[in-house]
N, C-alpha and C positions, 0 to 999 in steps of 0.2 A: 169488352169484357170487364174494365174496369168499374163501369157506368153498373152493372149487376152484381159485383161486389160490395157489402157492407164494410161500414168503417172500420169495425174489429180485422175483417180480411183482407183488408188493405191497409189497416197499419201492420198487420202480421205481416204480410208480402215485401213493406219496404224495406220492416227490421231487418228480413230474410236475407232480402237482394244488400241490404248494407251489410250485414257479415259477410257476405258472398264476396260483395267486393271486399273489406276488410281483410279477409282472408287470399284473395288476388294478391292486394296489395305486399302483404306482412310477406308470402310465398316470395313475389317480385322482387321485393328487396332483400329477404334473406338470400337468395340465388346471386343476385346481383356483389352484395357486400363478398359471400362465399366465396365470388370471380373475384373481385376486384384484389379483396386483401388476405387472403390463401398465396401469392405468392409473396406478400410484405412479411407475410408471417415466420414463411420458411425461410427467408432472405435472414433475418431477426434473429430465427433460431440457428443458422450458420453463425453468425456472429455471434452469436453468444458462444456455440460450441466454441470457438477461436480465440474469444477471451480467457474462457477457461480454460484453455491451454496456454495462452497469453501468463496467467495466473499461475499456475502451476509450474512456469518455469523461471517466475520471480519470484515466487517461495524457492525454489531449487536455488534462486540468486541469493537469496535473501541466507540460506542456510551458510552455502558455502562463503559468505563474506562475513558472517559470524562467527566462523572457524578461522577467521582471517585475520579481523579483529583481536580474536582470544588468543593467535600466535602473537600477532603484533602489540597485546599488551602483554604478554607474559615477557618478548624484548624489552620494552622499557621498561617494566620490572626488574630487571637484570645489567640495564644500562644503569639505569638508577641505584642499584645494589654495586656497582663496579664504581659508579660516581662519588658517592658516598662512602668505600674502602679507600679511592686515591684521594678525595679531600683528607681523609685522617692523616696516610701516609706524610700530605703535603705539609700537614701540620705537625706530624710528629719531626719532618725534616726542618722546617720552620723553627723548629725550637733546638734543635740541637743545631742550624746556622745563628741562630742568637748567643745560643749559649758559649761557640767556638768564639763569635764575636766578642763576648764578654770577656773570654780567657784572654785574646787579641788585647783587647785594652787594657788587661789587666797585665800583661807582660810588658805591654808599650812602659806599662807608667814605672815599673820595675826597673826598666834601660834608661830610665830619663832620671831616674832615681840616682 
């Protein structure tokens, strides 16, 4: 059959049979990849969904230790406001043990007088 074909009808024939196979092939391996990685895919997308959840409950961490935070500097706010009143105290008492000192040596030197 080929022998009474012209050249034009058999280059058209091979074009043919090459997309034919072309199109086998492209079929073959879309099927193939479909099997193969259709379950990597779902696997994938469980994990993701899992992360996201994973996520959403270290934002939920994330919130409540900022609440934690803002208690626990509002205390040293308040440690340091309390620190800050008993230094004065200590120094208002500081000066009035100087000053009782001074009145001390000033009596001393009075008796020795």
């Amino acid at each position: 059959m080929l022998q009474v074909m012209s050249v034009a009808a058999a280059v058209i024939l091979i074009i043919v049979l090459l997309l034919v196979a072309g199109l086998i092939g492209y079929f073959t391996a879309w099927y193939y990849a479909r099997s193969v990685y259709t379950p990597v895919i779902k696997k994938l997308e469980d994990e993701k969904v899992q992360l996201n959840r994973q996520i959403s409950g270290l934002k939920d961490d994330i919130v409540r230790l900022q609440g934690k935070i803002a208690e626990m500097e509002k205390k040293v706010d308040d440690l340091d406001k309390d620190v800050s009143e008993r230094e004065i105290e200590i120094s208002s008492k500081n000066d009035i043990i100087a000053g009782l000192e001074n009145e001390i040596k000033e009596l001393r030197k009075k008796i020795k007088v």
